[in-house]
N, C-alpha and C positions, 0 to 999 in steps of 0.2 A: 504493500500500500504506500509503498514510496515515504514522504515526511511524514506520514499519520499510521505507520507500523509500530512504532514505539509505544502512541498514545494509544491507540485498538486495542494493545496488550493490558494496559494497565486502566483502562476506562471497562473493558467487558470484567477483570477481577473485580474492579471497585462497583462494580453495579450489579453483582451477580447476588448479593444480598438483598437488591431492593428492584428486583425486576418484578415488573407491575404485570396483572392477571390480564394482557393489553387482547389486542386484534389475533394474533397468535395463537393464544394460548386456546382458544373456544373457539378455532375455528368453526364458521356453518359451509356448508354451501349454496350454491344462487338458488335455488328452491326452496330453504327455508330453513330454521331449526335457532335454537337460543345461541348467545352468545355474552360473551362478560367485558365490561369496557373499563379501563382503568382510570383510578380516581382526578379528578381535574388535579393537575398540580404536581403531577407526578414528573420525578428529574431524571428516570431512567425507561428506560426501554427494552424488550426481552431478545437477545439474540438467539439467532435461528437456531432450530437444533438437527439441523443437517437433513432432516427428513426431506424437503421438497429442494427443488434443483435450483433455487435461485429464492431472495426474499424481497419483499417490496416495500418503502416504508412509507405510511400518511402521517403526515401531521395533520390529526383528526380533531373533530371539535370534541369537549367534552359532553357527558352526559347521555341520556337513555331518550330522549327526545324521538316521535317516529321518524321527523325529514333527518333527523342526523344519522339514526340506525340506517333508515334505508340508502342511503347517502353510500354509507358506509360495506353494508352488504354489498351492492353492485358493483366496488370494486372489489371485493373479496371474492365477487363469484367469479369476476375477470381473472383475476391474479391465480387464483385456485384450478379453475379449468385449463390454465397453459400449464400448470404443474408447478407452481409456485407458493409461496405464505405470504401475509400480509402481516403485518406490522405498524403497531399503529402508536404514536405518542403524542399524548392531548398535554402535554407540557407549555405546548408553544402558543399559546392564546393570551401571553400576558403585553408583552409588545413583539417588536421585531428581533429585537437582540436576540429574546426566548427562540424564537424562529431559529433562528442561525445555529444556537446551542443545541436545538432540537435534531437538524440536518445533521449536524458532528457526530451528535449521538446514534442515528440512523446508521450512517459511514462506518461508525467504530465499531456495530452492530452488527457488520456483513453485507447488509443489503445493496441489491444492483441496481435497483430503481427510489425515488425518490418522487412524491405527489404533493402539490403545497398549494396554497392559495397566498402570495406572499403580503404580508400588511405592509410594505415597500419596497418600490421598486430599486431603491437603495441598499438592498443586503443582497442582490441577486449575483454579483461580480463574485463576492468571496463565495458564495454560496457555492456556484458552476467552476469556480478553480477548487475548490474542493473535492467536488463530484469528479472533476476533471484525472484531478491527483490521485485517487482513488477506482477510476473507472464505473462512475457509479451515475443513469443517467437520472435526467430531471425533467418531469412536468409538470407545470404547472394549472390549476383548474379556477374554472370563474373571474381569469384575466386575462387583457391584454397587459402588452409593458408598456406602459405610456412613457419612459422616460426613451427619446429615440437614442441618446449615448448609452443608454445599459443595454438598450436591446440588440444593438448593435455588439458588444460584447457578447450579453448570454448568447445571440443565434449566430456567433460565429464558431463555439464549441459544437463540437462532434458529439457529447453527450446529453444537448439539450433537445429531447425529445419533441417539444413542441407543446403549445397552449388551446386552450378547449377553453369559451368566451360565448355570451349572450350579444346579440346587438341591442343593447336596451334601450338607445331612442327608437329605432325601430319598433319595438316591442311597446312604446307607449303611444309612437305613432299608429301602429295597426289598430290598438284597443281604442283609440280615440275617432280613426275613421269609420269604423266598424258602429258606433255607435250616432255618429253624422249618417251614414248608408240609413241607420237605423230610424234616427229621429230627425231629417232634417231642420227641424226649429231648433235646435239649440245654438242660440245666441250668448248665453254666460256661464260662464262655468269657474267653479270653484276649486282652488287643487291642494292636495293633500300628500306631501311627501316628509321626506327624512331632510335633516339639518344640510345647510347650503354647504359642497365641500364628499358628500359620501357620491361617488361616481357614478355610482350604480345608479341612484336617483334623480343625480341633475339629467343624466342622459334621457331618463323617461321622460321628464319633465319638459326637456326641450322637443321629443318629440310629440309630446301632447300637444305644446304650443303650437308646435309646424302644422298638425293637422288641425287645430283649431281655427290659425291664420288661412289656412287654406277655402276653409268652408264659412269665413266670415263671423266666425267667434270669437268671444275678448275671453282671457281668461283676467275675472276681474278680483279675485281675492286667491290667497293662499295661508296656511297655516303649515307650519313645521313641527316637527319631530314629535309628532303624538305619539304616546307611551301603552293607553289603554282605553277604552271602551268610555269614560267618563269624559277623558280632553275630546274624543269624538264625536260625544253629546255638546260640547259646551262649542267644539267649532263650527258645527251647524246651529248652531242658535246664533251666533255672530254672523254668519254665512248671510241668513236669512231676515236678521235682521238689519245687516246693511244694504243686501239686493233682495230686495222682495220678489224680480223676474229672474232669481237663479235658473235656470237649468237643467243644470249639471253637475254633481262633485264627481271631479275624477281623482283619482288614490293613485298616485304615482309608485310610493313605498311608504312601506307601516311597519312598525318593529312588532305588532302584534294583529292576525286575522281579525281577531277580538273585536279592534275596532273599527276596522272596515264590517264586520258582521250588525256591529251597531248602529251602524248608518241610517235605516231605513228606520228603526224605533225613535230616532234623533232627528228627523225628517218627520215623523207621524207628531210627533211632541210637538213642533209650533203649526200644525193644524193642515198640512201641506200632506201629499199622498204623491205615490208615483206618478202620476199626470203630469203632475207640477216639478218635479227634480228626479231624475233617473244617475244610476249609480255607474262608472264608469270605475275597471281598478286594472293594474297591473301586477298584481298581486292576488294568485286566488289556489284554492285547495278544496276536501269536499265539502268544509264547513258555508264555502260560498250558496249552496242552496240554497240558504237562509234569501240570499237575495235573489232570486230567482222566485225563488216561494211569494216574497210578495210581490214578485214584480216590479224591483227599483232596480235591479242592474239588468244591464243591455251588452255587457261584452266583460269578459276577466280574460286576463293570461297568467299565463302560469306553468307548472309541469315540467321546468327546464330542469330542476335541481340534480334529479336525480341521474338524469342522460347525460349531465355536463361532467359528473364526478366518474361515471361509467365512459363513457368516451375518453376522457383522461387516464385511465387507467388498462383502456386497449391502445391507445399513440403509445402507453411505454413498456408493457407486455411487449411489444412489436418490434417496439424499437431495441431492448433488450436481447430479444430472440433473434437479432439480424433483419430484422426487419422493418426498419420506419417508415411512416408511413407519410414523410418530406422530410426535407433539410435545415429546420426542422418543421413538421406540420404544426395549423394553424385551421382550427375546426373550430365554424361558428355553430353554435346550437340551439337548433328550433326553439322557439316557443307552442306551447299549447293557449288555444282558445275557445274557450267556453261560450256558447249563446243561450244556455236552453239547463233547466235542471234537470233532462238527461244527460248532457254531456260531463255534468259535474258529478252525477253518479255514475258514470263507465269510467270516470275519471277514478274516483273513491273505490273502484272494484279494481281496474287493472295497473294503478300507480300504486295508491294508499292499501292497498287490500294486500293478500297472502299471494296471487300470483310473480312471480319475478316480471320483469321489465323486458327479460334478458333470459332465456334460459340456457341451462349448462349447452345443451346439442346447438342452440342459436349463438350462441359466443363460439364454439369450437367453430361452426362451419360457415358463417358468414363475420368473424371480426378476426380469429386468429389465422394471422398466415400460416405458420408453423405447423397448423391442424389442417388445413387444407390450403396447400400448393398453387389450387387453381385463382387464389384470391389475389387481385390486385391493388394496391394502395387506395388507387381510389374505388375498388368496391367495397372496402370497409368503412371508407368514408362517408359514400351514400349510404350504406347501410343506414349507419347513426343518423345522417340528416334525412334518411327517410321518418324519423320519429314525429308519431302523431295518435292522436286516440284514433283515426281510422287505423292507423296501420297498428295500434296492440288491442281495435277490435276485431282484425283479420286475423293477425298472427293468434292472440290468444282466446278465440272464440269458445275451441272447445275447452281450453283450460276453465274459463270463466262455467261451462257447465249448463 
């Protein structure tokens, strides 16, 4: 392992006391079964114990949460079906430093592969000379590299597998025209996101604007960083009562469904009903029925979590195995969209429910090269960007029963 032989030695002795019961240890595979995830906080990591032919490490989020487990499962079932372990350490959630210290610990670990979602694009340099030093590659999930001198660095390494990324103005833009297709009168609308500054939400936000401008709507108030279900009562009563011809509130990002679910009760409280304000969100899961049920939302998106952490996790299977899937690749991944509270329940059946997303024979034959010969770079690609509730209610018709 070149300069990090010495410290491998003496970081697996010193941690072999307090290796955590992590992704490892309980493995399941992609069709289902329990599993034990280690306590947030945790500063060490399990090395492999030689059983499978290569190991893979996420720095995973903490906790038992469904989107985090299934998150989590889809690349397990990737990594397991080529023949491989996962390895998971939720260490690194405290800044970015954690980050870097977590990778070290992955590397002095064994593992060939590396999964991260980086909290700056500033730790990426040391990160990929490391991976480099060591032969170990890296991909990262749920990012572009916005800074273009590091990227320029990470994608000139040989071991930088390549990034798996949402278009989220696009993604606020469709839910927003989707909803103009729907209602041409909407003239004002109200928006609802995360603190100015989180990426992920200015992007929507800007694309809510564009299709707004487009179809000759203001977007005439906004409200940040709501927390829960009561600031979503209190910013529709401001809403409303400063434009009495609201519209529209559209939900760019929410730190919790909770309060996108509440909308419509916080809408019915100053004497207004769906006629008068339809709910618009880019953020949605099976809880969204609720708005469907009454009738205040006209378009959600959502369903990308799980495809992006699973697409991430076949770019470096692949790339591991000999096989990458570019130089490095750069997979943007669908969005799902909801019109109707059927599509929020096949959603809740074939995402949120016990079928896999992905099953073991569907990974082997259409994602891994390794496993079948005849696949080419880009038909693994398509595979993934075929993702849609039509295509897992084709593919998993009969699983659903």
């Amino acid at each position: 392992m070149k300069g990090y032989k010495w410290l491998a030695m003496i970081l697996v002795i010193a941690f072999a006391a307090a290796l955590f019961a992590g992704c490892a240890d309980a493995a399941r595979p992609a069709d289902g079964g329990g599993q034990e995830t280690p306590a947030a906080g945790s500063d060490a990591v399990e090395e492999t114990d030689g059983g499978a032919s290569f190991s893979v490490g996420f720095l995973d989020q903490s906790g038992e949460a469904p989107p985090v487990v299934r998150m989590r499962e889809i690349i397990r079932g990737v990594v397991e079906s080529a023949g491989g372990e996962l390895i998971c350490d939720t260490s690194n959630e405290d800044s970015a430093e954690a980050q870097v210290n977590a990778c070290e610990k992955l590397i002095s670990a064994g593992v060939k592969g590396i999964i991260m979602t980086p909290m700056a694009d500033s730790i990426l340099p040391s990160i990929i000379s490391m991976c480099e030093e060591n032969g170990v590659y890296l991909a990262i999930t749920f990012r572009n590299i916005g800074d273009e001198d590091v990227a320029k660095i990470v994608e000139a390494s040989e071991y930088y597998a390549g990034n798996c990324y949402e278009d989220e103005e696009m993604a606020g833009y469709n839910v927003m025209s989707d909803a103009f297709e729907k209602n041409p009168d909407i003239k004002q609308v109200a928006l609802i996101a995360l603190a100015v500054g989180d990426n992920t939400s200015d992007a929507r936000v800007a694309g809510i604007q564009k299709a707004c401008a487009e179809n000759g709507a203001e977007v005439v108030a906004e409200v940040r960083d709501i927390q829960q279900a009561s600031d979503a009562t209190e910013a529709v009563q401001n809403f409303v009562a400063a434009y009495p011809e609201l519209d529209c509130i559209a939900v760019a990002s929410c730190y919790e469904n909770s309060a996108i679910t509440a909308l419509p009760e916080a809408i019915k409280g100053t004497g207004l009903t769906a006629d008068d304000i339809c709910i618009v969100s880019c953020d949605g899961g099976s809880d969204m029925t609720k708005l469907f049920d009454y009738g205040y939302a006209i378009s959600v998106g959502g369903g990308h979590l799980e495809i992006d952490r699973g697409a991430t996790a076949v770019m470096l299977v692949n790339a591991i195995q000999g096989n990458p899937l570019g130089t490095p690749a750069h997979i943007s991944i669908p969005y799902m969209y909801f019109g109707s509270v059927e599509d929020v329940g096949d959603y809740a059946t074939y995402v949120e429910g016990e079928i896999p997303i992905w099953t073991q024979d569907e990974i082997r034959e259409n994602l891994l090269i390794s496993q079948n010969s005849a696949l080419a770079p880009e038909d693994v690609i398509s595979y993934i960007q075929n993702y849609s509730l039509d295509d897992l209610r084709t593919r998993h018709a009969d699983l659903a029963g």
